[in-house]
C-alpha positions in Angstrom: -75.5 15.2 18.8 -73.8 17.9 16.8 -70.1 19.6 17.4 -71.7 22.9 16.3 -73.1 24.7 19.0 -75.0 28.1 17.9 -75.5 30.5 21.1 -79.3 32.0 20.4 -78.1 35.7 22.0 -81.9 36.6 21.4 -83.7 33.6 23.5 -81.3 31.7 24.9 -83.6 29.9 26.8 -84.8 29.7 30.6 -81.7 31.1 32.8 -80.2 29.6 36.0 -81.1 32.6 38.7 -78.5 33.3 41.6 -77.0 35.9 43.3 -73.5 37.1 45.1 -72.0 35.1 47.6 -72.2 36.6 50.5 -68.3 36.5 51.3 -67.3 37.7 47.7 -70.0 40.9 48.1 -68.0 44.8 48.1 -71.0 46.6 46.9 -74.7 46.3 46.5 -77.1 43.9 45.7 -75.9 42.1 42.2 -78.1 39.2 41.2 -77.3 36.7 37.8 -78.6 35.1 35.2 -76.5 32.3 33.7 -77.3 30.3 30.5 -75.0 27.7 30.1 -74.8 27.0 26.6 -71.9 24.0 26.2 -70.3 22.1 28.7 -67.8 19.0 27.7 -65.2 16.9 29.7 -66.9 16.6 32.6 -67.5 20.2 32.8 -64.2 21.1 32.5 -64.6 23.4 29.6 -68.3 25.5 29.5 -69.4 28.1 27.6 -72.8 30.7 27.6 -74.1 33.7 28.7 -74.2 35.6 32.0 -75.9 38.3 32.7 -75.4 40.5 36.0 -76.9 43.7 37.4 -75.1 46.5 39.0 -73.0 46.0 42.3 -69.6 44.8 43.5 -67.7 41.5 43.8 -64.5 39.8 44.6 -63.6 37.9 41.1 -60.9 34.9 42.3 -60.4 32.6 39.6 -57.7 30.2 41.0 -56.8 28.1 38.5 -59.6 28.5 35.7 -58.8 30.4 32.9 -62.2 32.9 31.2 -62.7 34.5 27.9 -65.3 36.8 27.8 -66.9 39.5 25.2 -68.9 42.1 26.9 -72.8 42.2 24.8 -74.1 45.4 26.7 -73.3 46.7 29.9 -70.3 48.1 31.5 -68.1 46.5 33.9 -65.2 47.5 35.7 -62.8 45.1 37.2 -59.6 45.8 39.1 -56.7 43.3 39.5 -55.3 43.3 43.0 -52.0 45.8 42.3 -53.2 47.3 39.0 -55.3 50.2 38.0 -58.9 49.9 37.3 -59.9 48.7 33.0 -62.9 49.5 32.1 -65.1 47.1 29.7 -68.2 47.6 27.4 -70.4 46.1 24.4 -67.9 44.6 21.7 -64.5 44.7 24.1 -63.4 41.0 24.7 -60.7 40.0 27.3 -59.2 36.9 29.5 -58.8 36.5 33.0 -55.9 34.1 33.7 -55.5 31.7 36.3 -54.5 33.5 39.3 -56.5 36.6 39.1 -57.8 38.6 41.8 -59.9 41.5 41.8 -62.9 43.3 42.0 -65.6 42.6 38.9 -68.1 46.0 39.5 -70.5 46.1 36.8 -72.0 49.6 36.5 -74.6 49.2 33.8 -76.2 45.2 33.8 -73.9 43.8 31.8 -74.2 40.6 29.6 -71.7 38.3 28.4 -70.3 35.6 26.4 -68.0 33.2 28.1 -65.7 30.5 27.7 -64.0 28.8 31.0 -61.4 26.4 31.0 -60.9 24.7 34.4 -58.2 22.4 34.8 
């Protein structure tokens, strides 16, 4: 097995489906694709793309940490006590352990990720 993983952003492959849990929904009907791409120690780091269509969730991320550059799409998210930021293709950012907010995406948005759980 090789320690050089290339993401195919063209065909990554067959997705895992899923949509918003029902007690994280604000807005709408998002649904998901997820194509995990890397995943070591148990899990504890992964890595891929996720894709999303337009609505409203709560985003709590405890204690994982996510890095994530935005391919198309925009998103808005909104930490608890902070203004709205507003994310699209090529703009890359972290959520830290302890975030709260609302993730909206307005335009299906797809994304490269990294998570780091501890």
């Amino acid at each position: 097995m090789s320690n050089l993983i290339a993401f195919q952003l063209d065909n990554p492959g067959t997705p895992r489906e899923s949509k918003a849990l029902p007690e994280r929904l604000v807005d709408g009907d998002p649904s998901y694709k997820t194509w995990e791409q890397d995943n070591v120690d148990d899990g504890r780091i992964r890595s891929g793309i996720w894709e999303a269509t337009p609505g409203a969730t709560r985003s709590i991320k405890g204690e994982t940490w996510e890095y994530c550059t935005i391919l198309s799409g925009i998103v808005e998210l909104t930490e608890d006590g902070h203004a709205p930021r507003r994310f699209v293709a090529g703009d890359t950012f972290t959520m830290r352990p302890g975030f709260v907010g609302t993730w909206r995406t307005i335009e299906t948005v797809r994304k490269v990720w990294v998570i780091v759980s501890p």
